[in-house]
N, C-alpha and C positions, 0 to 999 in steps of 0.2 A: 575664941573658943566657941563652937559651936555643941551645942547640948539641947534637948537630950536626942540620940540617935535613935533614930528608928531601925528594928530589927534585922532589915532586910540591909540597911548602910552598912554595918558590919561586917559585911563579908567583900566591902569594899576596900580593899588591900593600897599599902603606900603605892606599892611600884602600880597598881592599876590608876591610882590617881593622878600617878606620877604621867602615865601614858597621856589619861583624858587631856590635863592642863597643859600638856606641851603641846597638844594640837588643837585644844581651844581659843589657849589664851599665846598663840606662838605671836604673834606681831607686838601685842601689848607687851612682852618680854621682852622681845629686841629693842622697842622703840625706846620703852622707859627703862631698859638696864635695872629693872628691880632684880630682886633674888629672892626667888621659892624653894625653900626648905620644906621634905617632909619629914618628918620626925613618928615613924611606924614602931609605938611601943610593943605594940602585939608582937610584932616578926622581930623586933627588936633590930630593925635597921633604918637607916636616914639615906634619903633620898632628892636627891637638885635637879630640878626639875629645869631640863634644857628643853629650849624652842627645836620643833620638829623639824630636823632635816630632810631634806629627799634624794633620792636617788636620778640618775640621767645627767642632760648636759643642760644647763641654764640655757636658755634661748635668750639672745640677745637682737637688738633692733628691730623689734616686735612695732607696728604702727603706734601710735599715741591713741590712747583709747579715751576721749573726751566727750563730756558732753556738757550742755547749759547748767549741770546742776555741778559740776565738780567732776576731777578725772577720777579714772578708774583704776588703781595700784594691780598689775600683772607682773606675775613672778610666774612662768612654767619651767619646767623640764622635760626634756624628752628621753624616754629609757624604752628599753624592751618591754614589750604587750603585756599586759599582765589585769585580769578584772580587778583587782583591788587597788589599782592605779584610780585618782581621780584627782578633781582639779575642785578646792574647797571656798566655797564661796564666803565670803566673809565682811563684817560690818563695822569700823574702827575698830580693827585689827583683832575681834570675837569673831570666832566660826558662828556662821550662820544654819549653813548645810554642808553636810562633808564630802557630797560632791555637788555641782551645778545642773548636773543631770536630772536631777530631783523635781527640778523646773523644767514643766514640758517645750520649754522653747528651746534647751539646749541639748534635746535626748535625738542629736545627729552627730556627725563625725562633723570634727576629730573628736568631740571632748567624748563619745563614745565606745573608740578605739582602743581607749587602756596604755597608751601609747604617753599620754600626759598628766602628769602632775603637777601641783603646785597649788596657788594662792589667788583670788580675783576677788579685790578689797574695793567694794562700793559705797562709802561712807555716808550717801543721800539718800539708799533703798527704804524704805519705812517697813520697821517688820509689825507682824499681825499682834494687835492686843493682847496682852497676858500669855506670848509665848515669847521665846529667843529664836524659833526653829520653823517662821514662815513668813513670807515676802509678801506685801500687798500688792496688786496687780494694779498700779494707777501709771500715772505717766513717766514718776520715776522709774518700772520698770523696762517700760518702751526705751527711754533713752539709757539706761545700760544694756539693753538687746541689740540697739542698733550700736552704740560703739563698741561692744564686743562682735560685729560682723567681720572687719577688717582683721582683727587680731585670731578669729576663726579661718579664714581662710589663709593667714600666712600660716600657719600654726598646722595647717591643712597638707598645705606644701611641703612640710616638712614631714609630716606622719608619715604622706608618699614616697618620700625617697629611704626613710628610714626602713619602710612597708617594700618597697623592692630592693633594698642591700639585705636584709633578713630572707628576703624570698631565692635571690642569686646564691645566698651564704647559704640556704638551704637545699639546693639544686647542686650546687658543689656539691657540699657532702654528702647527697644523695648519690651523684654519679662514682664518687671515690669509695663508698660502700659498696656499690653492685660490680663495680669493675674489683674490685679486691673478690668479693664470695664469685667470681667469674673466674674470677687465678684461680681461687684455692680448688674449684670442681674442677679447671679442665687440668689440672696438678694429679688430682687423684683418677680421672678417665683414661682411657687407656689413650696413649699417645697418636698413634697411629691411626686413630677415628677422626680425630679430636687435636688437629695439629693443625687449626685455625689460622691463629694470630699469633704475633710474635709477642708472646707474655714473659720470655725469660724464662723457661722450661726446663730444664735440669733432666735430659736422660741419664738412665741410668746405668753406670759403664761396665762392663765387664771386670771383674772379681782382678786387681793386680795392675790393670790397664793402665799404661802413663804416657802422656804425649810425647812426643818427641823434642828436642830444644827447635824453636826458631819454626814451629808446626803449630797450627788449631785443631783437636780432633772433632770428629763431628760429634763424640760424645761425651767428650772429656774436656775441661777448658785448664791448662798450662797452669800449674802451680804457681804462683809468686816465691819469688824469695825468700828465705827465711829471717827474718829480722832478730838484730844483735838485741841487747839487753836492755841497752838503754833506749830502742826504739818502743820493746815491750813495756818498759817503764811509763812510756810517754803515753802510750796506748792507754794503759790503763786509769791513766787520769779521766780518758776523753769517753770509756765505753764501760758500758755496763755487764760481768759478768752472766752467765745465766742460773738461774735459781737451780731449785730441785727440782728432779723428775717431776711431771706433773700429767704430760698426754703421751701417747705415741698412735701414729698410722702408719698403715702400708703406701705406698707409693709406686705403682696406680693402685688401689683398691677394687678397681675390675677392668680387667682386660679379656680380649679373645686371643688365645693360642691355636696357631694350628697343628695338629695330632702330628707326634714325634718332634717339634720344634722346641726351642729354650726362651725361658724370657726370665729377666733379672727383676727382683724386687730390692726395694730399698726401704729400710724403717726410719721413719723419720721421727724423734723424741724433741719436746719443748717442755718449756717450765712454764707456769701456772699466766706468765704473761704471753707466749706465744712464743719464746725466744728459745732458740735452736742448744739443746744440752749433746754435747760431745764426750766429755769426762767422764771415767769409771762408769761404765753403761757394758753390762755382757746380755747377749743374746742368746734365743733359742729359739730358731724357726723349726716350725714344725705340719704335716696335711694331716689337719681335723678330720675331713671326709674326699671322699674321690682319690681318685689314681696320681702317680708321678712320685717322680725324684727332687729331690731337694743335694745339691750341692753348697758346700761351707755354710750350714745350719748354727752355728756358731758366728758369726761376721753380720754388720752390717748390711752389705748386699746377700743375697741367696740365690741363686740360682733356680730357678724350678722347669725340669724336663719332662716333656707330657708323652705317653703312649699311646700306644698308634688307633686305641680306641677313642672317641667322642665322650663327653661326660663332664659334669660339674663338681671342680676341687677347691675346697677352701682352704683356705692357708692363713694360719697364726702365728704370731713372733709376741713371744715374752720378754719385755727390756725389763732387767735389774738393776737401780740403784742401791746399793749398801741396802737396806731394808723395804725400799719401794720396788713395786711389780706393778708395769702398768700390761696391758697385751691390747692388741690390733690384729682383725683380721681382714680377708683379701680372698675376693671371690673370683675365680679363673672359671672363663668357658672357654673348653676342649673341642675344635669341631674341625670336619674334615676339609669345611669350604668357609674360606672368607669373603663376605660380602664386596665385591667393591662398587667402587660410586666413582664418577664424573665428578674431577675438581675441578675448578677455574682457573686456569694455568697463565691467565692473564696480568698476571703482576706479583707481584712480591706481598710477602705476607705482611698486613698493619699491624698497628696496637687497637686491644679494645676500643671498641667505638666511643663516641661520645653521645649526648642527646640533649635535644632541642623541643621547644614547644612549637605547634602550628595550630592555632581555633579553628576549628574546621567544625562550626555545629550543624548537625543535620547531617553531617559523610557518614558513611559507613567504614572508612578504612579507622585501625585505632594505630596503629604506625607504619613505618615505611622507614627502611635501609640508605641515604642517597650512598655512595658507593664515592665517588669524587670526594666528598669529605669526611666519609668515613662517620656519620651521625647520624644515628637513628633519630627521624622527624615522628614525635608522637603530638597524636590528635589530640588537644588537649579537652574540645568543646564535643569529645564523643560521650555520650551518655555513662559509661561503663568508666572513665576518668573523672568526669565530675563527682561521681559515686565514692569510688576508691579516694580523691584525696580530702575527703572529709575527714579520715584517720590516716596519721604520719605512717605508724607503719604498715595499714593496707595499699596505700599509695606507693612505697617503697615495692611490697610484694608485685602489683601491679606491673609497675616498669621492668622489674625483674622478668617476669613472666612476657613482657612483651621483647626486651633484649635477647630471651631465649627462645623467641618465635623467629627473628628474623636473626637469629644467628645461624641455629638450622637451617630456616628456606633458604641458605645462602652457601652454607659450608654441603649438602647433602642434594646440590642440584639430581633432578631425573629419579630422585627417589622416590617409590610408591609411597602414597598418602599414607597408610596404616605403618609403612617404616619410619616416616617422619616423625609419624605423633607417637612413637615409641622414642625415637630421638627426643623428641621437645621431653616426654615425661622424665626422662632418663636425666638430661641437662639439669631440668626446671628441679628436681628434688636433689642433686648434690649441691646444688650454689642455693637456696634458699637455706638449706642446714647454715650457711653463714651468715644470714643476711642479719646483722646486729647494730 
């Protein structure tokens, strides 16, 4: 029984006590198997006070950390980066300092990485007169500096490769982000600019249009078979429905038509997670402003027929579910003359590229296209990349913005420079709306 408390102890709570002693007194509990009860009348609860656990992988076959005065008790983990990660220094099995770092001898990697936790138990350190919480600097320190070198540098080893599986695992999903917001803009662009790479494109067929048996059309792909009952049975174990109405767009949401030609839209409806809603969906297309026809305004696809004048038409479609209205609209330019361009008729169309790093400090180029492997080489040691990946997502933005510089210099050869940097802006603002 300790008595009497001083003011400011009382607002010192079980479960907060319960924290302190588990990471104070954690070794002296494992070793001697006592048992700490707290008994918190205030909050009116009891509390058992378990030795603190950690998080990561136990590192095993760590060097033998000895020295003349008695060895050294190391226990780390290694987990994901994190500042409140540290590795607590400790003196027959009391925290001493709650991390090592505290000690200007060990304020370098790895133990500054965040990368390790854990335990380093020096039972011969001499701590400072009339504290708990500081280390005397005489020779027992020198000899736990030196037998924790060894146990540093393997420990080193290890951050390193943990430090580039995290940086690949971040590069992946970096590249499977910008290639997905790269689907989703050249989806909504008008096809026919913008008929790049081979993404899986979905034109949009004419109103009725059915392939033939034992045919591909070019814009239609062959129905599947219709599955019996008990195959839709089995199905539905394996997929998931889709929700409620939740978005719709038009598909392309800007195209060029030439004056008196037809081009087909299609509205495309998902549910709140992305997923494609087909069921009880009625339409209403309709032109907001500018000229033209609209055939089966009522359907899925529309038709829209331009007149023989030039001009800008918008175009909206209302999807109804039972109570939900979502609408989408769809900018059409009307013009007498379409641009064309010089494609590369050298090969067959790829899949989105990939990308690569190259340190190139002091170049000026910030990437480059190779074409044989299809992977955009970006500079990593260019001043304007070192910048950018200080933040995850300006670094994201970044590459985005360079994928969409050399996908234009590439898809829009012989084009005048003020057309291109109309193309880049036009690119670079539909696929960033995705970039998440």
């Amino acid at each position: 029984m300790i008595k009497p408390l001083l003011p400011g102890i009382r607002q010192l709570s079980g479960e907060k006590m319960q924290w302190y002693l588990a990471a104070e007194l954690r070794d002296c509990i494992r070793e001697s198997g006592v048992r700490v009860q707290i008994v918190d009348r205030q909050a009116r609860k009891e509390y058992e006070v378990e030795p603190r656990q950690f998080s990561g992988r136990l590192l095993h076959d760590l060097p033998r950390a000895g020295t003349e005065y008695g060895d050294v008790y190391v226990e780390l983990y290694l987990g994901e980066s994190d500042d409140q990660h540290g590795v607590g220094l400790y003196r027959r099995g009391t925290r001493v300092l709650a991390s090592i770092t505290e000690l200007d001898i060990f304020r370098h990697s790895p133990w500054t990485d965040g990368y390790l936790q854990g335990v380093v138990d020096a039972p011969f350190l001499n701590l400072t007169p009339g504290t708990r919480s500081g280390v005397v600097h005489d020779q027992t320190l020198a000899a736990f500096r030196k037998a924790m070198g060894e146990i540093g540098v393997a420990a080193g080893r290890l951050v390193s490769e943990q430090r580039q599986a995290e940086e690949e695992q971040a590069t992946r999903q970096t590249l499977r982000t910008i290639q997905r917001a790269f689907r989703e803009a050249l989806l909504v662009l008008p096809a026919e600019e913008y008929d790049w790479f081979d993404i899986g494109r979905k034109a949009v067929p004419e109103p009725g249009h059915r392939a033939t048996p034992g045919t591909v059309d070019a814009e239609t792909v062959p129905e599947p078979p219709a599955p019996n009952a008990d195959d839709i049975a089995t199905q539905k174990q394996f997929f998931e429905f889709a929700g409620p109405l939740h978005i719709v767009r038009i598909l392309p949401t800007s195209c060029v038509v030439p004056v008196g030609e037809t081009r087909n839209f299609r509205v495309q409806a998902r549910d709140r997670k992305g997923r494609q809603v087909e069921e009880n969906l009625h339409y209403r297309w309709e032109i907001t402003d500018g000229e033209g026809y609209l055939e089966n305004p009522d359907r899925e696809i529309v038709t829209f027929r331009a007149l023989k004048e030039p001009g800008l038409t918008r175009l909206k479609v209302a999807v109804t579910q039972e109570q939900t209205i979502c609408e989408a609209e769809a900018l059409i330019t009307v013009t007498d003359s379409l641009l064309t361009t010089t494609r590369d008729s050298s090969g067959s169309q790829q899949g989105l590229p990939g990308y690569t790093f190259e340190r190139a400090a002091g170049s000026l180029w910030r990437s480059r296209l190779d074409n044989e492997q299809n992977v955009i080489v970006i500079n990593s040691g260019h001043r304007d990349f070192v910048y950018a990946a200080r933040l995850k997502a300006r670094k994201l933005r970044y590459i985005a913005r360079l994928y969409a510089k050399e996908l234009v210099y590439k898809n829009f050869p012989g084009m005048p420079i003020e057309q291109l940097l109309e193309r880049l802006i036009e690119l670079s603002l539909y696929t960033e709306e995705h970039l998440k």
